[in-house]
C-alpha positions as CSV (number, residue, x, y, z in Angstrom):
1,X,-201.3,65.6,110.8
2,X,-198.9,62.8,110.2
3,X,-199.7,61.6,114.5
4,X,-203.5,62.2,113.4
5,X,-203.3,59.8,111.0
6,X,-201.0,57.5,113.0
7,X,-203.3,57.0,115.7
8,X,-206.6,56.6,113.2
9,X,-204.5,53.7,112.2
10,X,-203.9,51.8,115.4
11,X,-207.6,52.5,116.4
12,X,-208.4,50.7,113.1
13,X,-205.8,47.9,113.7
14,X,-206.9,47.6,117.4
15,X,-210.3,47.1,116.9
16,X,-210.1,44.4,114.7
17,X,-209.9,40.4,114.9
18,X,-206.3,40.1,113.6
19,X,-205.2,42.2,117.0
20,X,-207.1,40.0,119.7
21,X,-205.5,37.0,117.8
22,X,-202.2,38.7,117.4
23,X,-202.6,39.4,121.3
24,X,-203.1,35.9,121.7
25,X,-200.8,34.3,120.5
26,X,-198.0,36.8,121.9
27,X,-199.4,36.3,125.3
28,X,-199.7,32.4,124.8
29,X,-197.0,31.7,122.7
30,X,-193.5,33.4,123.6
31,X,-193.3,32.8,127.3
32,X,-194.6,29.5,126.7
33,X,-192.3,28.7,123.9
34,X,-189.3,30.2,126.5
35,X,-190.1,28.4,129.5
36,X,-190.0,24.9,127.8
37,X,-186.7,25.6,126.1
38,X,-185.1,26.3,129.3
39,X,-186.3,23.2,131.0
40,X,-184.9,21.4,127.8
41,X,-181.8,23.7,128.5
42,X,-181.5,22.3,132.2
43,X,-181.8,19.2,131.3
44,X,-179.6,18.9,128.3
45,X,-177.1,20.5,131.2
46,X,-177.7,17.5,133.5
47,X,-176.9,14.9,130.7
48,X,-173.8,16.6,130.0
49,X,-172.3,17.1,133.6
50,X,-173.5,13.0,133.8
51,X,-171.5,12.1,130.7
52,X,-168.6,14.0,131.5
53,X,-168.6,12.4,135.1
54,X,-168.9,9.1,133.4
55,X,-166.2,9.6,130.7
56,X,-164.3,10.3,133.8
57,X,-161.1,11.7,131.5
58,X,-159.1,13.1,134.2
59,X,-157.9,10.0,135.8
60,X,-157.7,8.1,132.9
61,X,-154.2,6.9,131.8
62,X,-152.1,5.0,128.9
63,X,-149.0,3.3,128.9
64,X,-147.6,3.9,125.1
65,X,-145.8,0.4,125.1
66,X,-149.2,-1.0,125.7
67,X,-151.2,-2.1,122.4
68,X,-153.9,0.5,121.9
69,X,-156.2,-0.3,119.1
70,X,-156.5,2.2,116.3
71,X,-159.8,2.5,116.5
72,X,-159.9,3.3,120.8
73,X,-161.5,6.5,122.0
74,X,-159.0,7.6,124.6
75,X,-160.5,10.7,125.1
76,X,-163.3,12.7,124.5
77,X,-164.4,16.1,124.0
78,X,-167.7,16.9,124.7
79,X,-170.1,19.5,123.8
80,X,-171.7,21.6,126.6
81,X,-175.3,23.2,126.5
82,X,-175.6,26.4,125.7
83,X,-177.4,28.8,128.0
84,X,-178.6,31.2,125.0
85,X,-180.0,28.2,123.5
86,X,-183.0,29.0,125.3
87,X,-183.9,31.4,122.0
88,X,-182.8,29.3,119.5
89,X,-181.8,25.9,119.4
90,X,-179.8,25.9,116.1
91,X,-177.4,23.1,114.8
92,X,-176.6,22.7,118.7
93,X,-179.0,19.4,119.2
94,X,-177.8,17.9,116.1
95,X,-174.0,18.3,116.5
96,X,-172.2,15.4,117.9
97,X,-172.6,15.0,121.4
98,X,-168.7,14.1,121.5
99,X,-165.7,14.1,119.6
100,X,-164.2,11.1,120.1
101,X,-159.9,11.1,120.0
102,X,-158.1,7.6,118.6
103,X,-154.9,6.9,116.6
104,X,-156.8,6.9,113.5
105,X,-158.8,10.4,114.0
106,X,-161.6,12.0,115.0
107,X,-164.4,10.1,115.6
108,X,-167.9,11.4,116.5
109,X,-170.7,10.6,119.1
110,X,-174.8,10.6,118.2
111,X,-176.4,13.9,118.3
112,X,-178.5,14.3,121.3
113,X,-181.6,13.6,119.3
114,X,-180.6,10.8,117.6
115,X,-183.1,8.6,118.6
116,X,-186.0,10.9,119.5
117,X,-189.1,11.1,117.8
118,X,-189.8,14.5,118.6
119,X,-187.1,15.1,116.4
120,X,-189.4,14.4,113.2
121,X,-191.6,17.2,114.7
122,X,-189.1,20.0,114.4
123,X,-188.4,22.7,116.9
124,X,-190.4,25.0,118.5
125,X,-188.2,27.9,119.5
126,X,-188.3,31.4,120.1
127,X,-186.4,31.8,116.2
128,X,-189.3,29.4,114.7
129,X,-191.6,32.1,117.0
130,X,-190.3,35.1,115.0
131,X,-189.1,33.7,111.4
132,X,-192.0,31.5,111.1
133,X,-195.2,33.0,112.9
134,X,-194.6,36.3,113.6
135,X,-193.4,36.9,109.8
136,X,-196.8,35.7,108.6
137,X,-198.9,37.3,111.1
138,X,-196.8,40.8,109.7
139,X,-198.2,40.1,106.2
140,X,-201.7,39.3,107.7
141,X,-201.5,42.9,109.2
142,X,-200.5,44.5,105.7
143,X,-201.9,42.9,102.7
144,X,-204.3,45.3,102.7
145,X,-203.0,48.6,104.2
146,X,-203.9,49.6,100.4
147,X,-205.5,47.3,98.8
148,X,-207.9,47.4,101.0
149,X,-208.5,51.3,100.8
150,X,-208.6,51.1,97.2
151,X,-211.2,48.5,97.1
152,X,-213.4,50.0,99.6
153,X,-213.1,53.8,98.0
154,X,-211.7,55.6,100.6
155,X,-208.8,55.6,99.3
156,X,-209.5,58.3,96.8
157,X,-211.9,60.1,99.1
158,X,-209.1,60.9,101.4
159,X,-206.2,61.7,98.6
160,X,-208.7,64.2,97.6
161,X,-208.4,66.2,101.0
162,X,-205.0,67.4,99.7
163,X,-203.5,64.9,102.1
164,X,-200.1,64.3,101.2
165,X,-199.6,60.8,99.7
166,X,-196.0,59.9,101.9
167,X,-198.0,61.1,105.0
168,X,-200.6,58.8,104.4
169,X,-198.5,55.8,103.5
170,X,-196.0,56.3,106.4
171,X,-199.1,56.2,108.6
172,X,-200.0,53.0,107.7
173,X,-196.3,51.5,108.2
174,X,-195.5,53.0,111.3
175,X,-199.6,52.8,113.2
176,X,-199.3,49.2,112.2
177,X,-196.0,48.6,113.0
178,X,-196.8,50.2,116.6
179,X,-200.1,48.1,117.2
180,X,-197.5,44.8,116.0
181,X,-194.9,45.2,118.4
182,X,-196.7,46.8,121.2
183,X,-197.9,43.1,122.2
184,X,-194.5,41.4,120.7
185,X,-192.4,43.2,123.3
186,X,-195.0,42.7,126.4
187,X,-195.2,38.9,125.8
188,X,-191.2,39.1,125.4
189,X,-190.9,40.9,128.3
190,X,-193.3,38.2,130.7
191,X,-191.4,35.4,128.9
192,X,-188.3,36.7,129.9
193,X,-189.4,37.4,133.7
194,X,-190.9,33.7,133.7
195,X,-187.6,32.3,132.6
196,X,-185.5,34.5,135.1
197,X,-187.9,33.8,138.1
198,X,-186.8,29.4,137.3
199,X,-183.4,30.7,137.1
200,X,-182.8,32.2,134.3
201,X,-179.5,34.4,134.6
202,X,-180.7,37.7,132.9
203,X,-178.5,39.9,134.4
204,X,-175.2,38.8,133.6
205,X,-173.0,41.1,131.5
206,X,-172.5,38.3,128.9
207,X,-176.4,37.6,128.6
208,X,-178.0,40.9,128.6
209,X,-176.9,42.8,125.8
210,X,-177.2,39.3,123.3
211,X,-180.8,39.3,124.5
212,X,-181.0,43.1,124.0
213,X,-179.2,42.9,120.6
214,X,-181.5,39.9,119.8
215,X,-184.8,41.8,120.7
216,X,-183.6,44.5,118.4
217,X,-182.7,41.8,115.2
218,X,-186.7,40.7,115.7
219,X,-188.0,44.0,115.4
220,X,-185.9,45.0,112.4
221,X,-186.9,41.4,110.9
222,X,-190.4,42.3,111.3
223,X,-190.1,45.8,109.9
224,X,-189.3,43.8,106.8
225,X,-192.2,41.8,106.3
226,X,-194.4,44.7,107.3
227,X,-192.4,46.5,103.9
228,X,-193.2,43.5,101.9
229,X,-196.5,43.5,103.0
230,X,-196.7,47.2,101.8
231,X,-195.5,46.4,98.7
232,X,-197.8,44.1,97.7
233,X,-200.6,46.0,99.3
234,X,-199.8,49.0,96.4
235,X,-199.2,46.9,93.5
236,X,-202.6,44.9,93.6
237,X,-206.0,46.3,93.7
238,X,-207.8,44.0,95.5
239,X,-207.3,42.5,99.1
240,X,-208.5,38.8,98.2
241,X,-205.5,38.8,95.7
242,X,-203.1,40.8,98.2
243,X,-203.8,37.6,100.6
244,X,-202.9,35.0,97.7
245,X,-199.6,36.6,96.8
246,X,-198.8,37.6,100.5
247,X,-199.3,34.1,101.7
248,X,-197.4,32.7,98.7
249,X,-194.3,35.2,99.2
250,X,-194.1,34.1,102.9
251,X,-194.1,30.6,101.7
252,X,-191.0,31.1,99.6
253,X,-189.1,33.3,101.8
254,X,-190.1,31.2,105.0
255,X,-190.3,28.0,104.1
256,X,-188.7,27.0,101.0
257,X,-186.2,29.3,99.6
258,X,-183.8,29.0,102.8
259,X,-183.8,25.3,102.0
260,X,-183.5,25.6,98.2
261,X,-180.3,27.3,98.4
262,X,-178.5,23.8,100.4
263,X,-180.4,21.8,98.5
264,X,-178.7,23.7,95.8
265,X,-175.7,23.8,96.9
266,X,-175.1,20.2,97.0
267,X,-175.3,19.9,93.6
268,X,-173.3,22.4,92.3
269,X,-170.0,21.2,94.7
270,X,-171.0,17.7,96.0
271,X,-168.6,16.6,98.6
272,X,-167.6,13.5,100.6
273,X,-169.2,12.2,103.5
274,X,-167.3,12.4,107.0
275,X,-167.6,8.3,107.4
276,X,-165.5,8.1,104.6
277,X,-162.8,10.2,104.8
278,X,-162.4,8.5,108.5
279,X,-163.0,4.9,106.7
280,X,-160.0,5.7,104.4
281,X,-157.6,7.1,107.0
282,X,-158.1,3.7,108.7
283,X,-157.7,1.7,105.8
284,X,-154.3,3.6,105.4
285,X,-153.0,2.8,108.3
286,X,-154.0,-0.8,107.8
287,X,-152.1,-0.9,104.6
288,X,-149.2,0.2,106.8
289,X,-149.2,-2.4,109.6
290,X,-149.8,-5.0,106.3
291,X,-146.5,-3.1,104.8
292,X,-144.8,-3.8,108.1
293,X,-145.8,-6.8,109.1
294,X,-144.7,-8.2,105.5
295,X,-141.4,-6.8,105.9
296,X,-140.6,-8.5,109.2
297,X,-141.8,-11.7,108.1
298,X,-139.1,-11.4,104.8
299,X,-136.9,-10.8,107.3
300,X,-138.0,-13.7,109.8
301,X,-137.7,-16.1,106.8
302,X,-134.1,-15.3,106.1
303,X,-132.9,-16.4,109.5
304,X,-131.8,-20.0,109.0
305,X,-133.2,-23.2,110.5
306,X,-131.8,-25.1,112.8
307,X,-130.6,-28.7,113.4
308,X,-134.5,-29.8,113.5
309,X,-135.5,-27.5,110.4
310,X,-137.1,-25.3,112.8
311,X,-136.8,-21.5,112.5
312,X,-136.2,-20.5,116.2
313,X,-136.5,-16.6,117.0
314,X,-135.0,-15.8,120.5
315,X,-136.1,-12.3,121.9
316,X,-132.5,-10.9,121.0
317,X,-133.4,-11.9,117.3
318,X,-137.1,-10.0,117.5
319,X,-135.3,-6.7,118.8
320,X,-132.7,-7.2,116.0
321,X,-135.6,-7.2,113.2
322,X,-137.9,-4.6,115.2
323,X,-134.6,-2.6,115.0
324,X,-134.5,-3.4,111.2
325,X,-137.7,-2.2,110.5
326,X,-138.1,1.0,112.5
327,X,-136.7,3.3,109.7
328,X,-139.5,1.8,107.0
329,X,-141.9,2.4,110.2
330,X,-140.8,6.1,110.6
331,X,-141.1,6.2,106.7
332,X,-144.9,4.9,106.5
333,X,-145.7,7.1,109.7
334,X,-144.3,9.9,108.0
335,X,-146.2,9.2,104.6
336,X,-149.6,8.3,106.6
337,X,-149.4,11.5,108.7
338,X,-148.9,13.9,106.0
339,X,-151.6,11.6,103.5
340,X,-154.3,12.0,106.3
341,X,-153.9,16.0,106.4
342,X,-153.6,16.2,102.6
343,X,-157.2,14.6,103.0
344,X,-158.4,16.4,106.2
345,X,-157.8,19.6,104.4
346,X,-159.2,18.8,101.1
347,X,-162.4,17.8,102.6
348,X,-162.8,20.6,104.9
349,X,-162.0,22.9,101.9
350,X,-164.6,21.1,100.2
351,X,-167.1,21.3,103.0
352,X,-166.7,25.3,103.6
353,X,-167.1,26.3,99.4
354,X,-170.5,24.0,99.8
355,X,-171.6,25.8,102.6
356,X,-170.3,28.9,101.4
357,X,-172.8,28.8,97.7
358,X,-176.1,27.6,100.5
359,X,-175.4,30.6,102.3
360,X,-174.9,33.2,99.4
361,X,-178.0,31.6,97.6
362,X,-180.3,31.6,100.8
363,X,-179.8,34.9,101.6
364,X,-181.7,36.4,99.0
365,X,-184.4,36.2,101.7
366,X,-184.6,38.3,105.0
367,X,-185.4,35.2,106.7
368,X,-181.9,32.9,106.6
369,X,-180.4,36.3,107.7
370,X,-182.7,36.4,110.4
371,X,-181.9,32.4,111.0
372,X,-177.7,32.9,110.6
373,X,-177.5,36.5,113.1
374,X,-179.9,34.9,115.9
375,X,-177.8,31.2,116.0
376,X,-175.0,33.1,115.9
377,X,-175.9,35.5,118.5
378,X,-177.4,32.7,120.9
379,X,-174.0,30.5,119.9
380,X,-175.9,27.5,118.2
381,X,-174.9,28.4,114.8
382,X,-172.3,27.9,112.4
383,X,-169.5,29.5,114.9
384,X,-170.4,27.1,117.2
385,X,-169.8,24.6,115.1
386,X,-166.7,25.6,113.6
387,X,-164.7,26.6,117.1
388,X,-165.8,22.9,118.6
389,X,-164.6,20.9,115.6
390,X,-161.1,23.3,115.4
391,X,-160.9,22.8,119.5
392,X,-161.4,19.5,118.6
393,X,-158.3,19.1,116.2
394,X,-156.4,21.6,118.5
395,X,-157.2,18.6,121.2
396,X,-155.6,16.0,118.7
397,X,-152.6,17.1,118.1
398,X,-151.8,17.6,121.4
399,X,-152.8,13.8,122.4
400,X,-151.1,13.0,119.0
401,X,-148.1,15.1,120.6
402,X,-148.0,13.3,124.0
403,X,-149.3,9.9,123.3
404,X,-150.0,8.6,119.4
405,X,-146.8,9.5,118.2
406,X,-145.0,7.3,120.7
407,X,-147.0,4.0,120.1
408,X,-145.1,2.0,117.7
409,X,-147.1,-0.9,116.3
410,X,-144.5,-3.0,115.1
411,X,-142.6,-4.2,118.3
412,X,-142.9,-7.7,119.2
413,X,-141.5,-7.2,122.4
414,X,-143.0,-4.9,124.5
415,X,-141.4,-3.5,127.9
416,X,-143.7,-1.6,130.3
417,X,-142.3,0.7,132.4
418,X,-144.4,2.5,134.8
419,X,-142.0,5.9,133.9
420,X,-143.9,5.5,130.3
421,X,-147.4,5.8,131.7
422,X,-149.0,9.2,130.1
423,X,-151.9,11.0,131.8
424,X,-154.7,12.0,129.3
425,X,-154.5,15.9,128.7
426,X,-157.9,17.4,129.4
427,X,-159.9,18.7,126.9
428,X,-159.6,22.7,126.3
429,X,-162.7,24.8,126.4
430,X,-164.9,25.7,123.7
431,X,-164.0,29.5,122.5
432,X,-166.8,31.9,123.0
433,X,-166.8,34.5,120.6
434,X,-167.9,38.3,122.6
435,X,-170.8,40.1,121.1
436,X,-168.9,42.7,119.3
437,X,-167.0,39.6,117.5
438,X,-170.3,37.9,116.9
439,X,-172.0,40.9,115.4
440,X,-168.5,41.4,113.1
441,X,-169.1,38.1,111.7
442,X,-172.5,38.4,111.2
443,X,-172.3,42.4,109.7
444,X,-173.4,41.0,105.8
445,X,-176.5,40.0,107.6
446,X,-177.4,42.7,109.2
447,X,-176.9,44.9,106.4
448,X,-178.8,42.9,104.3
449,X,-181.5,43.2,106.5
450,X,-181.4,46.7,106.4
451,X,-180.8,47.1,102.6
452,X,-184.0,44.2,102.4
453,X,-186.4,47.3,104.3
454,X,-184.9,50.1,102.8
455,X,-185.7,48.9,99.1
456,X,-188.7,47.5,100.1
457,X,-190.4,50.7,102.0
458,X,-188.9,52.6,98.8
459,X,-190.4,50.5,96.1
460,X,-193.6,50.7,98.0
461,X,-193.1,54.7,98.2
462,X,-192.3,54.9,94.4
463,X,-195.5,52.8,93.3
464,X,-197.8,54.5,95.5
465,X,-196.9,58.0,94.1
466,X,-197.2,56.7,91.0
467,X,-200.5,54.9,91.0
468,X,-203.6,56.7,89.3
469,X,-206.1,56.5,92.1
């Protein structure tokens, strides 16, 4: 009975207008949407490998005796493209392109759409595809699975064949379902062959089974708004005002609640900006040189004048009070270095609890979840993020190791020796997280996901068998 029912559901769903626009804009809109973001891909590759050619960082060297100002980029570490990108574009177009390295920090380059109007436009990416359109066009397909049946009156015609109410209602879910993702997976599937056949490399072991895990995310994503749909379907009578409250719902959980919860966020634990917590580290060390400077000339006044009241100071004489001074140098150095991670720390602690209260409060809808497991699984989300800026300081300290620490600002005299010249370390790679790691880290959103369908096809389950028909 239950397959009977199943396929006078998809005939009913088929042969309607929301199924030739459905097909539509599967067949129109994924392998579109795909084959544009990997030519964005490719090129965002191209400007990369120019950049890193022109940053030319392998021969680049620096004599420590040298004077190197504090606010020099001696190196950089830049951000490659990532190839799952293709999906989702994430935060990985408005990270920095670079991170510069100089005595004074961490600075960073534009984002690669700094300057782009398109930017103003937003994305359209195979995420936005799912989370935005596809989420909508679930509810379309739903509103009135019951509503519908109750307004028309057939509704109580069949429940009086002794048809078993959960048969009837798991009919509707899963013949909808079907007819959904029948033409979901198709388009998928050409996008994907479209993408492969300009170069696309599907078959790598790393690539497969993200895109496999990611096909599966989108199905369970739209599982849940086909539950919501249901349960608005069986709490309202009538399909006009199904559609009002469907449409409004996917508003809120589509569009405005995953921004609320930042928005949010901010106010509850404001934070600094990163301009100035790198304006202050440099005003530190300015205070220092000031410190230094000061102390040489108290020094430079006590040597007496000469026959012509003239204070002479002979090379031997600067040596003598660079000498003098490089224990209060090592002192401020010592003081400034251990200031500047007292501040570095603060902020990033402050940084992670903000982040941490957006993400709690946007996840009370399936579609942040849907937004935080896909950039994460196509490595354009927040672990992206967080492995480039800790290479980043990783990078630093070893340049601070090898090069910053040995630069000594107070010497008048300087003595360049070729045996000082340091070669700039290279840049370490970017750590990429496997899948299994990925999916550990992103296990709360997955299960909410699950827990979101599971109380929604129950609530929808409860009402139904207890509505008076």
């Amino acid at each position: 009975m239950l397959m009977t029912l199943i396929q006078k559901e998809m005939m009913h769903h088929i042969l309607s207008a929301r199924f030739v626009a459905l097909l539509l804009m599967c067949l129109l809109l994924i392998p579109l949407t795909l084959s544009i973001s990997y030519q964005n891909y490719r090129q965002n590759l191209v400007d990369y490998q120019e950049a890193v050619k022109l940053a030319n960082i392998e021969e680049a060297t620096v004599n420590p005796n040298d004077t190197l100002e504090p606010e020099l980029e001696v190196s950089k570490l830049f951000l490659k493209p990532t190839l799952m990108s293709v999906f989702a574009n994430g935060l990985g177009e408005t990270l920095p392109s670079y991170l510069g390295m100089t005595r004074n920090g961490i600075t960073q380059g534009p984002p690669a759409l700094s300057s782009s109007v398109s930017y103003l436009l937003g994305h359209l990416d195979f995420l936005f595809v799912v989370g935005t359109v596809f989420s909508l066009l679930a509810l379309l397909f739903t509103f009135d699975a019951i509503a519908g049946e109750k307004e028309a009156g057939t509704l109580r015609i069949n429940l009086s064949n002794a048809l078993p109410r959960d048969l009837f209602l798991w009919s509707k879910l899963i013949g909808g379902y079907l007819v959904f993702v029948v033409p979901f997976l198709v388009s998928f599937l050409f996008g994907l062959l479209l993408i492969v056949w300009q170069g696309f490399p599907l078959g790598e072991p790393d690539i497969f089974p993200r895109v496999l895990s990611l096909t599966l995310i989108s199905l369970l994503y739209i599982a849940v708004f086909f539950a919501i749909g249901t349960v608005i379907s069986t709490y309202l009578d009538t399909s006009k005002t199904a559609l009002i409250v469907a449409f409004t719902v996917w508003v809120f959980a589509a569009l405005i609640t995953p921004r609320v919860g930042f928005l949010t966020a901010k106010l509850i634990v404001p934070t600094r900006t990163a301009q100035s917590i790198y304006m202050e580290k440099t005003a530190m060390r300015d205070d220092f040189n000031e410190q230094i400077n000061k102390e040489k000339m108290k020094i430079i006044r006590e040597i007496p004048p000469d026959e012509r009241g003239v204070t002479a100071v002979s090379g031997e004489a600067l040596k003598k009070i660079d000498e003098s001074v490089k224990p209060l140098e090592e002192e401020y150095r010592s003081k400034l270095q251990n200031h500047s991670d007292k501040i570095e720390r603060d902020y990033k602690r402050q940084i992670a609890r903000q982040e941490q209260v957006g993400e709690t409060l946007s996840r009370i809808t399936p579609t942040s979840s849907l937004i935080y497991l896909v950039t994460n699984l196509t490595q354009t989300g927040k672990v992206k993020r967080n492995n480039y800026f800790d290479t980043s300081v990783h990078y630093y300290g070893m340049l601070y190791a090898e090069l910053f620490s040995k630069i000594v600002d107070h010497v008048s005299i300087r003595i360049m020796r070729p045996d000082d010249v340091v070669t700039i370390t290279q840049p370490p790679a970017i750590k990429t997280p496997s899948l299994v790691e990925t999916l550990s880290h992103s296990l709360v959103d997955v299960l909410l996901l699950c827990f979101f369908l599971a109380a929604l096809t129950t609530g929808a389950f409860l009402k139904f068998f207890r509505s008076d028909i």
